[in-house]
VOGU-901095 format. One line per field, with one value per residue (C-alpha): x, y, z. Coordinates in pm, whole numbers, plus 32768, in hexadecimal, padded with zeros to 4 digits. Example, Ala and Ser with C-alpha at 12.3 -4.5 7.8 and 13.67 -1.06 7.14 Angstrom:
X 84CE:8557
Y 7E3E:7F96
Z 830C:82CA
This chain:
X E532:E4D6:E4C0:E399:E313:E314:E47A:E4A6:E39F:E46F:E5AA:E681:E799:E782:E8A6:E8A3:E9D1:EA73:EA6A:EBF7:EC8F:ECE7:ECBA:EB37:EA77:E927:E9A6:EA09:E8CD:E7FE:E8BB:E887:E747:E6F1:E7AB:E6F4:E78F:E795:E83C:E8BE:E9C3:E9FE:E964:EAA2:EB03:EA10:EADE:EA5E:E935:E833:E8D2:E822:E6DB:E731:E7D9:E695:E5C5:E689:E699:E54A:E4EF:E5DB:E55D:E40D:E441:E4FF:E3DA:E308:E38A:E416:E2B8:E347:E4C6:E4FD:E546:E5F5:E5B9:E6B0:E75C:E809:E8F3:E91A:E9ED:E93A:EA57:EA9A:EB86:EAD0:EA38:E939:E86B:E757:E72F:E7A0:E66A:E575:E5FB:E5C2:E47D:E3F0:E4A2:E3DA:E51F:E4BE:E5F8:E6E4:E845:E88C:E9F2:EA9C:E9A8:E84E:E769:E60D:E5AA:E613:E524:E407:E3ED:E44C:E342:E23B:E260:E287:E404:E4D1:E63C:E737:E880:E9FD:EA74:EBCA:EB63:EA62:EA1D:EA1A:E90A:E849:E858:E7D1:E6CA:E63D:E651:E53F:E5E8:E54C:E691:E811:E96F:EA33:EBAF:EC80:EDF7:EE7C:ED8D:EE13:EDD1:ED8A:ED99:ED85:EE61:ED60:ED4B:EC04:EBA7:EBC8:EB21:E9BF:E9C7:E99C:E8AF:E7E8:E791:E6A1:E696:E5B2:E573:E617:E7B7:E8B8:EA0F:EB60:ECC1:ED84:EC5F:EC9F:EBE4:EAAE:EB11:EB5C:EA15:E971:EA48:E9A0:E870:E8D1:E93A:E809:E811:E727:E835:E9A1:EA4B:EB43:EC1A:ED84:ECFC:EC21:ED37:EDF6:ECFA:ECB4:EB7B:EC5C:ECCC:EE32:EF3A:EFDB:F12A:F023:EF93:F0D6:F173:F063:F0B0:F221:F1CC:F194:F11E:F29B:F27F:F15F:F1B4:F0C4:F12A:F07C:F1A5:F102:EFB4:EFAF:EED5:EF98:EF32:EFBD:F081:F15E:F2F2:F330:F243:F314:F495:F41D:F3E6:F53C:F509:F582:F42F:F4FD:F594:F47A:F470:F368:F2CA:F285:F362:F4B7:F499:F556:F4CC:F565:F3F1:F29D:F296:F386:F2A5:F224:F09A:F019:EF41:EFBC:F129:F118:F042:EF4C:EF06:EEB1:EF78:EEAE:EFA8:F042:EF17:EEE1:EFC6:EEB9:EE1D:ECB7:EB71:EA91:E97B:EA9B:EB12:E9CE:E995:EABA:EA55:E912:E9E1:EAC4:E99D:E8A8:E9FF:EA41:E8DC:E8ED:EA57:E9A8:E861:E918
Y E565:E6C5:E70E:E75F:E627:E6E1:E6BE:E588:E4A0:E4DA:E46D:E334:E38F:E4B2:E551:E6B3:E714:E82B:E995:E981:EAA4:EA90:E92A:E8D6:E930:E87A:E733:E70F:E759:E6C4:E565:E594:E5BB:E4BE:E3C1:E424:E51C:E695:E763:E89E:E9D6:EB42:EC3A:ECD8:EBC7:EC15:ED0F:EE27:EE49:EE02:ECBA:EC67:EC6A:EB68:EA94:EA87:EA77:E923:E89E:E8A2:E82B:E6EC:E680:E69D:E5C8:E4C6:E4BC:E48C:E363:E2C4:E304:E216:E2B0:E398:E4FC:E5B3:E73D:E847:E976:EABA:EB5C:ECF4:ED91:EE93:EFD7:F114:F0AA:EFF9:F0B1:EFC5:EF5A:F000:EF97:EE09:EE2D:EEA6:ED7A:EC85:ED14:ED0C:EB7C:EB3A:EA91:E98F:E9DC:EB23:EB04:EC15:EC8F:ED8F:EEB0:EE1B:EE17:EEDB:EF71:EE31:ED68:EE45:EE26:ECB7:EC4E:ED3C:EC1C:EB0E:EAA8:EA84:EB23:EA8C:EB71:EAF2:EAFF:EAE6:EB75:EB38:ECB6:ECA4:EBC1:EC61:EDAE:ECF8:EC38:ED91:EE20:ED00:EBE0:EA7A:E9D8:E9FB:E961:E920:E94C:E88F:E83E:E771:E803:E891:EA19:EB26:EA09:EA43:E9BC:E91C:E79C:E73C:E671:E7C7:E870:E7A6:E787:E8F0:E931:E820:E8F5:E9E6:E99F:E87D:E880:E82C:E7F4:E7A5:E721:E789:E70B:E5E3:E542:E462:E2CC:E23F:E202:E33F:E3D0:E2EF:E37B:E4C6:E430:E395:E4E6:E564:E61E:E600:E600:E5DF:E6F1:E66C:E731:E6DC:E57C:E60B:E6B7:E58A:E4F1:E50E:E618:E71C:E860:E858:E80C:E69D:E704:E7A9:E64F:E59E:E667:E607:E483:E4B8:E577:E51E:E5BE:E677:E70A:E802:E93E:EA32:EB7F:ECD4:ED92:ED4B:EDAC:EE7A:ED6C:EC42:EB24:E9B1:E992:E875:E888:E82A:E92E:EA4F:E9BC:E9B7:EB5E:EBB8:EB97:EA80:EA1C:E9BA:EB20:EBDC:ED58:EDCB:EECF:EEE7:F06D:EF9A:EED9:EFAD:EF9A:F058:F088:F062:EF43:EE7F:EE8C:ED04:ED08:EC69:EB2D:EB49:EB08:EB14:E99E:E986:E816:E776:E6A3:E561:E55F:E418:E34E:E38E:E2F8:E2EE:E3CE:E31A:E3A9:E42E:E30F:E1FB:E2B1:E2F3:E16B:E12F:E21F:E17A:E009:E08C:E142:E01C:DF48:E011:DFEF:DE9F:DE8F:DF74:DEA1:DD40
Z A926:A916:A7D5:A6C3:A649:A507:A51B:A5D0:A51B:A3BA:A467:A43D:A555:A641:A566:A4D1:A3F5:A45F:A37D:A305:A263:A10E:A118:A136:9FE8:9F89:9EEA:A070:A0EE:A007:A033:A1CA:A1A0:A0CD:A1A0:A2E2:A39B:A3AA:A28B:A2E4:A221:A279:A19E:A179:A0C4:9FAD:9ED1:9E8D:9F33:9E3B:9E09:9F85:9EC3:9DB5:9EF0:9F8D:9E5A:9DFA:9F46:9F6E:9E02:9E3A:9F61:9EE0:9DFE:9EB8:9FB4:9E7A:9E02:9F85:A032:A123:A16E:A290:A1F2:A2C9:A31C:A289:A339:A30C:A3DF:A3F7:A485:A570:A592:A515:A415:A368:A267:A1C2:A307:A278:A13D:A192:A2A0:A1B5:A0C1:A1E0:A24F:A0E7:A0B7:A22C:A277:A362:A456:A48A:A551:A596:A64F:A714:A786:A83B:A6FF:A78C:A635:A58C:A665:A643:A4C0:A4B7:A5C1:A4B1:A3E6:A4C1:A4D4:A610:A643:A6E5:A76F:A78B:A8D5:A969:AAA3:ABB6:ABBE:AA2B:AA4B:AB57:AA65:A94D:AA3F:AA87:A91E:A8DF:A821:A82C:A87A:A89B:A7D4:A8F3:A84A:A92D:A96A:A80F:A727:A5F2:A58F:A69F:A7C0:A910:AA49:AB29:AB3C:AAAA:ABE4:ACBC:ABC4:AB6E:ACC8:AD16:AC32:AC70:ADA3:AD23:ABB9:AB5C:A9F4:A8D4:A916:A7FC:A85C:A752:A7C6:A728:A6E6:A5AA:A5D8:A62B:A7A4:A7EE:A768:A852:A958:A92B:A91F:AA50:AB16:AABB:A98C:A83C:A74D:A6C8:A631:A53B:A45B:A439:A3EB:A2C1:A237:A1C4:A0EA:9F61:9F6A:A02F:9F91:A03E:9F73:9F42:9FF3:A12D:A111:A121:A21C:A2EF:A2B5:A31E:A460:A5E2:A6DE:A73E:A5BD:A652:A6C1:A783:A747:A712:A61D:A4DB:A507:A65E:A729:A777:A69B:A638:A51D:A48B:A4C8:A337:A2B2:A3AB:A30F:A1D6:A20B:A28B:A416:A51F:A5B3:A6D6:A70D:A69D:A726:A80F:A723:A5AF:A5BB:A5F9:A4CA:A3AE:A256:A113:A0E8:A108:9FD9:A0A7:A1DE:A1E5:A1C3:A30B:A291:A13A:A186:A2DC:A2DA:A43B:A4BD:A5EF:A6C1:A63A:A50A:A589:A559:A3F3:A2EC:A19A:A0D5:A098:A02E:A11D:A0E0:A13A:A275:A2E4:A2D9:A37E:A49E:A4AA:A4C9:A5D9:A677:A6B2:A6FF:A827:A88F:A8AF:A950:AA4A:AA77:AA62
């Protein structure tokens, strides 16, 4: 394992819950954390921006306390994601929130990070980039993050096409620190299969979505129960970069998901209001939907990865 004992001593499972859009707000972090594994939501999600502050402020003061009174319980880390491009407006001011929080871990995606990593190592966090890409990750790599989301084939959100096997592989070849796996990845066995291939930790999103501490909506959440795999379609007309979305969530806007057109210009709206928002109406999830059919809290699912987890260790050493 590659990773800071400061992050992996305080961990139950190498599991860190993905940064979901409109869907992961602090009751979903805190509960992650407090059952062991990594906690994680994108500043954007804080709204408006000062909001980010009182996130932080009672993330920070729950766990405390939990630690206080579980001196023995694993605690996991917690994480922010920011979203490092020109459009987005508040980079600056969610960085200086993080910075002044010290938040233990920053994801950050799209454009390789360098003036993010500078000011998060002044305080002694590590940043880890999203990568779809070997050349994405070899760009971040030499913009100085610790370690790299490798966003493979399956996952839900701004996925990539590459099987993850191809992928870890790759990187494995000149990047040996810290390596997170995303893509369908929603039990115990398969977080010791990324173990396995040789990365730290899970990425799990889709899987988070559908339990009680989630902000989505119950009919996001039940959509997800009724879908498999085939109900994901990877497209890039709703939000310009193609991205995995579920086939329910795109009828329930108008459009045939299986006759969609190639660009976002060919769909004719009477107007703007009738556009459908992408990840508000326009629902992202990973191709991992047809393993999940409950909607538990995040303390019982983490248990039950941590059954199926040690299970497949022993099928394995048996």
């Amino acid at each position: 394992m590659s990773l800071p004992k400061t992050i992996s001593d305080h961990l139950r499972l190498p599991v860190l819950g993905a940064p979901m859009f409109l869907c992961s707000g602090p009751e979903l972090v805190i509960a992650q954390c407090k059952a062991g594994i990594i906690g994680s939501f994108p500043a954007l999600n804080a709204r408006p921006q000062e909001d980010l502050d009182r996130w932080l402020s009672r993330i920070e003061s729950e766990l405390a306390a939990h630690r206080r009174e579980h001196p023995q319980a694993k605690v996991g880390p917690f994480a922010v994601n920011l979203i490092v491009n020109i459009a987005n407006t508040r980079l600056d001011a969610d960085l200086e929130v993080c910075v002044r929080h010290k938040v233990p871990i920053i994801i950050t995606s799209l454009s390789a990070p360098r003036a993010v990593v500078e000011k998060v190592h002044g305080y002694g966090g590590i940043v880890l980039h999203d990568a779809i890409k070997v050349r994405h990750a070899q760009k971040a790599l030499e913009g100085g993050v610790d370690g790299l989301i490798l966003v493979c084939a399956g996952a839900g959100g701004h996925a990539g096409t590459t099987n993850p096997f191809a992928l870890v592989n790759e990187v494995r070849r000149f990047h040996q620190g810290p390596l997170v796996l995303s893509g369908a990845i929603t039990n115990g066995a398969s977080i010791l299969a990324a173990q396995a291939m040789g990365c730290d930790l899970a990425y799990i999103g889709t899987r988070f979505i559908a339990t009680r501490e989630s902000l989505a909506s119950e009919t996001y959440k039940q959509m997800i129960l009724e879908s498999k795999a085939s109900d994901i379609v990877y497209t890039p007309l709703f939000s310009g970069v193609h991205g995995s979305y579920l086939a329910g969530s795109i009828r329930a806007a108008g459009l045939d998901p299986d006759n969609l057109p190639a660009q976002e210009g060919k769909v004719q709206y009477r107007g703007r209001a009738d556009r459908p928002k992408t990840w508000k109406d326009i629902w992202g999830a990973g191709q991992g939907v047809g393993d999940i059919d409950d909607v538990p809290g995040v303390a019982e699912l983490v248990d039950r990865f941590e059954a199926e987890f040690q299970a497949a260790r022993r099928r394995i050493c048996a």
